[in-house]
DOMARPA-332412 format. One record per residue (C-alpha): x, y, z. Coordinates in Angstrom, 1 decimal. Layout:
BEGIN
   east  north     up
      X      Y      Z
...
This chain:
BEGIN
   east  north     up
 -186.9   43.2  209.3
 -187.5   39.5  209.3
 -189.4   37.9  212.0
 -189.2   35.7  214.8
 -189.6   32.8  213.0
 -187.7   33.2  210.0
 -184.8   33.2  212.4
 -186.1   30.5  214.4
 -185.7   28.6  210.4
 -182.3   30.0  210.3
 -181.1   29.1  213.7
 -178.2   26.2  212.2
 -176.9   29.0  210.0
 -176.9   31.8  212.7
 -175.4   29.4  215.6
 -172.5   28.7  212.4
 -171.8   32.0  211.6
 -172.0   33.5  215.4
 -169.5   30.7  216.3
 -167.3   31.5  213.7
 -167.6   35.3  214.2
 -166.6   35.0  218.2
 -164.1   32.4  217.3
 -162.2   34.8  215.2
 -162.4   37.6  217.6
 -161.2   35.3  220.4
 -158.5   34.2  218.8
 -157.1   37.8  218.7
 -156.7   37.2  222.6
 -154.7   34.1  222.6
 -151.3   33.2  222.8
 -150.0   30.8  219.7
 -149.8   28.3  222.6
 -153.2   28.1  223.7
 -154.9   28.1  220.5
 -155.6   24.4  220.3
 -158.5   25.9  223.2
 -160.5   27.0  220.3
 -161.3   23.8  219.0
 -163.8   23.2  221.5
 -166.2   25.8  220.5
 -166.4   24.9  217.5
 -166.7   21.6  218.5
 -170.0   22.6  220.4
 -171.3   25.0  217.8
 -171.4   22.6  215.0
 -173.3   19.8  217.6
 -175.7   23.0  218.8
 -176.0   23.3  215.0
 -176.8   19.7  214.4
 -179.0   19.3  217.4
 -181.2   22.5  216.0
 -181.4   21.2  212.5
 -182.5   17.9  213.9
 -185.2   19.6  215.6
 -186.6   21.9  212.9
 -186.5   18.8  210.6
 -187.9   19.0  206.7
 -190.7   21.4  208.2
 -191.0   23.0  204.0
 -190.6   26.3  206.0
 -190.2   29.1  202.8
 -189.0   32.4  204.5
 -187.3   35.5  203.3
 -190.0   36.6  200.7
 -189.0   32.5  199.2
 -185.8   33.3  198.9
 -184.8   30.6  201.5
 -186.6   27.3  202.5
 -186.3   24.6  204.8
 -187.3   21.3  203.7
 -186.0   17.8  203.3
 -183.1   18.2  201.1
 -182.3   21.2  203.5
 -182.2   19.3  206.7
 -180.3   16.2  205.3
 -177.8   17.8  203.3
 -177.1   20.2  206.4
 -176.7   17.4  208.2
 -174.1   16.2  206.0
 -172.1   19.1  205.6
 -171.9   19.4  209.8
 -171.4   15.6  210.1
 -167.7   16.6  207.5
 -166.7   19.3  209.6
 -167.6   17.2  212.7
 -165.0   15.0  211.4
 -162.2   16.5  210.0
 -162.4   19.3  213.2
 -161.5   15.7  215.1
 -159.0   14.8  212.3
 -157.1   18.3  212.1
 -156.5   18.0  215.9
 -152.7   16.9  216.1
 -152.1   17.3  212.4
 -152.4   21.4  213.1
 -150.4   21.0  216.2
 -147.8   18.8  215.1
 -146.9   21.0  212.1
 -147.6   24.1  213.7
 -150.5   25.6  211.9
 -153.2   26.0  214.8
 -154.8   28.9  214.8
 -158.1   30.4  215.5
 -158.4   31.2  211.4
 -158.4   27.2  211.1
 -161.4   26.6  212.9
 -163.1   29.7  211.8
 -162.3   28.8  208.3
 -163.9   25.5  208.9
 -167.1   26.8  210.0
 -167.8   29.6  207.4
 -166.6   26.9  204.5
 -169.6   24.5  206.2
 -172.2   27.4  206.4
 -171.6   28.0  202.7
 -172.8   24.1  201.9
 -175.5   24.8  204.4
 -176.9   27.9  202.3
 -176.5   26.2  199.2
 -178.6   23.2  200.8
 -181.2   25.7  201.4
 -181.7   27.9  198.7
 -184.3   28.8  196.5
 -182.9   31.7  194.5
 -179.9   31.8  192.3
 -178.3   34.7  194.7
 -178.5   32.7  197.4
 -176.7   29.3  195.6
 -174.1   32.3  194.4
 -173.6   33.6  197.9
 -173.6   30.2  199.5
 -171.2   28.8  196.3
 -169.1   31.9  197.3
 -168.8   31.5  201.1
 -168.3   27.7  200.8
 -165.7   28.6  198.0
 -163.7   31.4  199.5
 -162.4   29.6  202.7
 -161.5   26.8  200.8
 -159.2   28.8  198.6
 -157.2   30.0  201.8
 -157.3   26.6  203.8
 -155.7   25.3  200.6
 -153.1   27.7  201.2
 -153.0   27.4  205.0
 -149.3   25.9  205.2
 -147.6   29.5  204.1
 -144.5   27.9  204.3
 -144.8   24.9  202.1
 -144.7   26.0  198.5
 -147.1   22.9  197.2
 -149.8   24.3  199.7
 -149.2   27.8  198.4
 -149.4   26.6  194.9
 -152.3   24.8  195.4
 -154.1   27.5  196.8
 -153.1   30.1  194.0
 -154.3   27.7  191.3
 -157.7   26.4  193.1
 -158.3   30.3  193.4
 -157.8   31.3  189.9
 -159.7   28.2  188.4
 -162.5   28.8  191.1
 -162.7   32.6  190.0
 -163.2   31.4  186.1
 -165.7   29.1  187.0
 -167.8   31.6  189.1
 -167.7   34.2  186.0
 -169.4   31.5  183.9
 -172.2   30.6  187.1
 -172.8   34.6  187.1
 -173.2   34.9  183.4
 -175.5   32.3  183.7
 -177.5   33.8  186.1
 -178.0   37.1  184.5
 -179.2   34.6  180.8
 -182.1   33.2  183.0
 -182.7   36.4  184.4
 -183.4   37.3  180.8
 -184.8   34.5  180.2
 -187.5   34.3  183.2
 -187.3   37.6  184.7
 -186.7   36.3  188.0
 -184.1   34.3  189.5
 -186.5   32.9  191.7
 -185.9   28.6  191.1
 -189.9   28.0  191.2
 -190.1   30.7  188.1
 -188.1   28.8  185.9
 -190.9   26.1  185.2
 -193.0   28.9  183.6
 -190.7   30.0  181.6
 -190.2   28.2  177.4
 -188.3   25.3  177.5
 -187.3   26.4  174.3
 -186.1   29.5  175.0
 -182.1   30.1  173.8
 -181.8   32.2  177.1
 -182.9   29.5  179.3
 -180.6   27.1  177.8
 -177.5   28.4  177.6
 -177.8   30.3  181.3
 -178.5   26.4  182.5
 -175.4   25.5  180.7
 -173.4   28.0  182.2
 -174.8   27.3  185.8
 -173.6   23.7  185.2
 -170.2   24.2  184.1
 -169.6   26.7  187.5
 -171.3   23.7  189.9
 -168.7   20.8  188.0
 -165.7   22.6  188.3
 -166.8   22.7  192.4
 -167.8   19.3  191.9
 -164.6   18.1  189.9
 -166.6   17.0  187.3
 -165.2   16.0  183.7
 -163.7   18.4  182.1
 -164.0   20.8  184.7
 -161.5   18.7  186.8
 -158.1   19.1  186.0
 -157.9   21.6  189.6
 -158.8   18.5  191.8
 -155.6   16.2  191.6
 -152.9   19.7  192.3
 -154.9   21.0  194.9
 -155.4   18.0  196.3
 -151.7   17.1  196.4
 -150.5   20.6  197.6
 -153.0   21.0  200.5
 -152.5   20.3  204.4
 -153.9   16.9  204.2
 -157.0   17.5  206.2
 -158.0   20.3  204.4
 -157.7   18.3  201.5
 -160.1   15.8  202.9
 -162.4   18.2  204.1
 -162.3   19.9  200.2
 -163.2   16.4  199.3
 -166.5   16.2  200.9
 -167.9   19.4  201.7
 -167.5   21.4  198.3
 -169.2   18.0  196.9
 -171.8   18.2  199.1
 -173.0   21.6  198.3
 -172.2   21.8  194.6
 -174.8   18.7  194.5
 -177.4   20.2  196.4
 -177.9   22.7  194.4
 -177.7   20.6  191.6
 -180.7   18.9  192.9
 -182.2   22.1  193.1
 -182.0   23.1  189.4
 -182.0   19.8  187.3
 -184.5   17.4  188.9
 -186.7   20.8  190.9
 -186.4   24.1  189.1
 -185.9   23.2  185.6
 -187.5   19.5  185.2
 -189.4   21.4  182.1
 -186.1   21.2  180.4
 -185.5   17.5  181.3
 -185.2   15.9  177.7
 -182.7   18.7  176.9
 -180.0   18.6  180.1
 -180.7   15.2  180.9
 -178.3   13.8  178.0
 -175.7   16.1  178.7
 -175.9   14.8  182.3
 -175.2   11.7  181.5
 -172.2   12.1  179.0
 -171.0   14.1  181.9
 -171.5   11.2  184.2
 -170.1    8.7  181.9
 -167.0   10.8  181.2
 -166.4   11.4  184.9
 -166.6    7.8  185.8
 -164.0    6.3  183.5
 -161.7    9.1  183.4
 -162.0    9.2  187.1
 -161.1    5.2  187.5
 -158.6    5.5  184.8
 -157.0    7.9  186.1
 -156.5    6.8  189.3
 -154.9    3.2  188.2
 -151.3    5.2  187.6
 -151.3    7.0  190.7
 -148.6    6.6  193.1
 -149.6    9.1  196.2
 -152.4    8.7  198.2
 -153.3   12.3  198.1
 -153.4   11.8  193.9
 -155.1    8.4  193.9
 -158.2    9.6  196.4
 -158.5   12.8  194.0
 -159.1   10.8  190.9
 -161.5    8.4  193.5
 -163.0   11.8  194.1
 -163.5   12.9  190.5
 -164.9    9.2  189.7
 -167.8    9.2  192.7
 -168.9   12.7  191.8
 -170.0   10.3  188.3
 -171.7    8.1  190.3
 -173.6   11.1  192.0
 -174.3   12.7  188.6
 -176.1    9.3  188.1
 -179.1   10.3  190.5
 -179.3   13.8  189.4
 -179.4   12.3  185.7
 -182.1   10.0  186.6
 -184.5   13.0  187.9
 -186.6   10.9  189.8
 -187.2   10.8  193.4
 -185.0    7.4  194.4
 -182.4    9.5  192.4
 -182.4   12.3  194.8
 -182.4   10.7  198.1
 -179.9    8.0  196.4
 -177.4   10.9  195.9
 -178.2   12.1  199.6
 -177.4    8.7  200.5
 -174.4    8.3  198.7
 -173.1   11.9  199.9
 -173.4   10.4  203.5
 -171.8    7.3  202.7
 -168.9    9.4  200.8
 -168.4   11.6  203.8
 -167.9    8.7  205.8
 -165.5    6.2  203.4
 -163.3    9.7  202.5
 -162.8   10.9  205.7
 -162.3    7.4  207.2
 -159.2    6.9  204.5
 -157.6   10.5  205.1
 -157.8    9.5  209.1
 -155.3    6.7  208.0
 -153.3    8.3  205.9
 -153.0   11.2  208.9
 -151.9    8.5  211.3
 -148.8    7.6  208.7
 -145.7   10.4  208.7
 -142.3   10.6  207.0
 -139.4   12.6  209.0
 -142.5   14.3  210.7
 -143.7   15.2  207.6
 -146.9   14.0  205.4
 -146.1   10.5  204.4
 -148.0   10.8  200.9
 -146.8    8.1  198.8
 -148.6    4.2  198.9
 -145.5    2.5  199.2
 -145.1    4.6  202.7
 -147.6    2.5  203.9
 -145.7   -0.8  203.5
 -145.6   -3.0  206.5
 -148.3   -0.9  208.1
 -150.4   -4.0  209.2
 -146.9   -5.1  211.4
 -146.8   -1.8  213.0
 -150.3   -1.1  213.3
 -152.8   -4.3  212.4
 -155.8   -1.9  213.4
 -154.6    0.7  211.4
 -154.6   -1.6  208.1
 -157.9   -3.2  209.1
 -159.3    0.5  209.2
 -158.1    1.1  205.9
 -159.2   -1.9  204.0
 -162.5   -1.6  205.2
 -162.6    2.5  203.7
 -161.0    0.9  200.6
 -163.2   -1.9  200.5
 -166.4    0.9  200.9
 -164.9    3.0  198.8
 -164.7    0.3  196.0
 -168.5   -0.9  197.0
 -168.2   -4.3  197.9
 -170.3   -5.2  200.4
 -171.3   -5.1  203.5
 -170.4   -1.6  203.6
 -172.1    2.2  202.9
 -170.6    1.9  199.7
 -172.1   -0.9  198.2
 -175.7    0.2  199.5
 -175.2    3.8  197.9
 -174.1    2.6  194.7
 -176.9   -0.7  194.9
 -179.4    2.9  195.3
 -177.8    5.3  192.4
 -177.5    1.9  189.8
 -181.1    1.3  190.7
 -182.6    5.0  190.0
 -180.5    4.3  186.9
 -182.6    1.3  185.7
 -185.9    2.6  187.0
 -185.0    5.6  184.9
 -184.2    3.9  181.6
 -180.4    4.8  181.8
 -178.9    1.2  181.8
 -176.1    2.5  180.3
 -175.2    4.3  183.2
 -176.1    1.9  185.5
 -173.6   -1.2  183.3
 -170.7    1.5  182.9
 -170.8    2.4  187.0
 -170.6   -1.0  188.0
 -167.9   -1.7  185.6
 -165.7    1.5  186.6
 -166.7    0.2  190.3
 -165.0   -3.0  189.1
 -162.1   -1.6  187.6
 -161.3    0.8  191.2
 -161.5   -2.6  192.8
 -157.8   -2.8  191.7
 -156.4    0.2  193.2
 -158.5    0.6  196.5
 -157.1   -3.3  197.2
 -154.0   -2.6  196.0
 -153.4    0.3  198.7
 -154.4   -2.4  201.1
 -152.0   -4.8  199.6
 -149.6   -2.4  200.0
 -149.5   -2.6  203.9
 -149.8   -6.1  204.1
 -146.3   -6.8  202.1
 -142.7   -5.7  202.6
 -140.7   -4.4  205.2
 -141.9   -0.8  206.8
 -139.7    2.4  206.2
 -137.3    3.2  209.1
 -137.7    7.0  208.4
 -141.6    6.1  208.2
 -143.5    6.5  211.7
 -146.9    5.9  213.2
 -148.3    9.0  215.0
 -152.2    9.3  216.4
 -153.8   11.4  219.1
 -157.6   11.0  220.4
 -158.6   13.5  218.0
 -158.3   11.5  215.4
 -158.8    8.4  216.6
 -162.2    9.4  217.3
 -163.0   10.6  214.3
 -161.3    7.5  212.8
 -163.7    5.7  214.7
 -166.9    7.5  214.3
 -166.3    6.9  210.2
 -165.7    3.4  210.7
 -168.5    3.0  212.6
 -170.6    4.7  210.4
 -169.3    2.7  207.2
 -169.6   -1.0  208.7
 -173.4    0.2  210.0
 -174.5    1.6  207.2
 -173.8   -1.7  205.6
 -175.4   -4.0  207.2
 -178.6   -1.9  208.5
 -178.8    1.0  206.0
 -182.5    1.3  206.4
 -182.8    4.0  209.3
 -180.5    6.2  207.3
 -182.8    5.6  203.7
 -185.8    6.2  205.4
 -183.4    9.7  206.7
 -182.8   10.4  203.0
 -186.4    9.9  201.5
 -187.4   13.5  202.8
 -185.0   15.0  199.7
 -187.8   13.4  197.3
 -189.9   16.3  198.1
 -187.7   18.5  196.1
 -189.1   16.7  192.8
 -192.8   17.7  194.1
């Protein structure tokens, strides 16, 4: 039985997974008409869950015979992952009511898909990134299918689960090769173990290609763009952030921490990776036509720039992609807010020409959008020029120029399409069919991102000095 105070380390999880657990059997008792009630405690459990986290801090707590530990990485990244579903719980508010999909699963769905990152931020076993992979994974799969009566959503949630299932086959063959390899699946074994052992090698490979398909990482991306397109459009923003956020924690945990022995071998491969991702990414994205499509590809390219500080091993590498994660959250969820606000015959108004005319109808609207697009791009002064200024730097400092000169040309290159959105609402005449909708909801979450993008800009250094606690991972 564990004791006292290994729940006392656990308390974030536990308040997550009791919320979600009395959530679910709560909404049993509600009419379909009062469901929208339920969004308040989960609105309190995920700021209990914060609060907590905030007070344990990066204590390097190791409980459950190691297989668990709180430490830096754990506290920030948690932190992350409840700041996303912070966020899109305030911008799923009238989108859920309007087209008649609240429900107590929604919320409860949201909370388990959040204690998955949270696990994976925390783990120090290869079970535990499985289990956390599979709880983060397995809501996803069903929010993308949430909209039962759309056949994009249904679709979308068919193939995300298929693709997701192949990918977890090769993250559990993996597993069992280091097994072999190590005897353990214990993360602080793996340094004993040969670095040229076959075993080893190929299991790391195989626990790579699982974490890129979560983190739409080229060539394990081609799910991102269709599921993307085919979800409810906050679930597609909250699929933006959260599976990125723990599919790169626990990268941290096994490139840079568990198997740093191995560096000269996965660090090449890491940066092709990172390379690919980044121009395909940006490429990609110049043809697209719906916002949905053009924010996947954005998606695909910035997990490239976050495979830069992984890639680079070194400690400003691992609280840059902390950073960066943070900023992301922020920029992504800021644009979806927009998009959210923007409806077609009371439907999703996905297309970039919708938003023509938008800055007549709305000028606050358009300035909110420009300033994600502009973050997103990284132009300054926003979150998004500091995190890339901090992933191009552990780039140099590392000896990988290459990536650093081919990010901030692929940052150059997205300048086109994040302004051109912008453009977009600043010309032509607005659709008559084409209508502004908002509630407080998401005006406050709409807010809170913006807030958090201009800030981070101009004063990033309370958040680095946040961050810097994920360094003790590479120690």
């Amino acid at each position: 039985m564990p004791d006292a105070s290994e729940l006392r380390a656990l308390a974030p999880e536990l308040i997550v997974a009791g919320a979600a657990l009395v959530i679910l059997l709560w909404a049993t008792g509600l009419s379909p008409a009062r469901q929208h009630l339920l969004r308040w405690p989960t609105l309190a459990a995920l700021l209990a869950a914060l609060l907590v986290a905030s007070r344990l801090g990066g204590q390097a707590l190791v409980v459950f015979n190691g297989l668990y530990i709180r430490d830096g990485l754990t506290f920030v990244l948690q932190s992350a992952a409840l700041l996303a579903a912070l966020l899109t719980l305030a911008l799923a508010g009238g989108y859920v009511a309007r087209t008649r999909l609240e429900a107590g699963e929604f919320y409860v769905l949201l909370l388990i898909a959040a204690l998955g990152a949270m696990v994976m931020a925390g783990s120090r076993d290869l079970l535990m990134v499985f289990l956390g992979l599979e709880t983060l994974s397995l809501p996803l799969y069903v929010l993308a299918a949430f909209a039962r009566a759309d056949l994009r959503s249904q679709e979308a949630g068919l193939k995300y689960f298929l693709l997701g299932a192949f990918s977890t086959a090769f993250f559990l063959y993996g597993i069992a090769l280091i097994y072999g390899a190590t005897g353990s699946t214990a993360l602080v074994r793996f340094a004993a173990a040969s670095p040229d052992g076959a075993l080893l090698r190929a299991g790391a490979a195989l626990l790579l290609i699982g974490l890129a398909f979560k983190a739409a990482i080229v060539p394990f991306h081609a799910w991102a763009p269709d599921v993307y397109e085919g979800a409810p459009l906050p679930v597609t923003a909250y699929m933006a952030v959260i599976a990125k956020i723990g599919a790169f924690a626990a990268l941290l945990r096994l490139f840079p921490g568990a198997l740093a022995a191995l560096a000269g071998q996965w660090r090449e491969i890491l940066v092709w990776l990172s390379l690919l991702t980044m121009v395909l990414g940006t490429l990609a994205a110049l043809r697209q036509t719906g916002v949905k499509r053009l924010l996947a590809y954005s998606s695909i390219a910035h997990a490239g720039f976050l495979l830069i500080g992984v890639a680079a091993g070194t400690d400003r590498g691992a609280w840059g992609v902390a950073f960066y994660l943070l900023s992301y959250t922020l920029m992504t969820l800021g644009a979806f807010a927009v998009a959210l606000h923007v409806t077609r015959n009371g439907a999703e108004a996905d297309a970039i020409s919708d938003l023509a005319g938008l800055a007549s109808r709305s000028p606050a609207l358009a300035a909110a959008m420009v300033v994600c697009m502009v973050s997103l791009a990284g132009l300054p002064p926003t979150a998004g020029f500091v995190a890339k200024f901090y992933l191009f730097s552990a780039a140099l400092e590392a000896d990988l120029t290459v990536l650093a000169v081919v990010g901030v040309l692929a940052s150059a290159v997205s300048i086109y399409f994040y302004l051109r959105v912008a453009y977009t609402m600043f010309v032509g005449a607005p659709a008559p069919e084409v209508a502004v909708v908002g509630d407080r909801w998401l005006g406050v979450g709409l807010l809170a991102a913006l807030a958090g993008i201009v800030v981070l800009g101009v004063y990033p250094a309370p958040l680095t000095a946040f961050v810097q606690q994920v360094a003790q991972v590479l120690r």
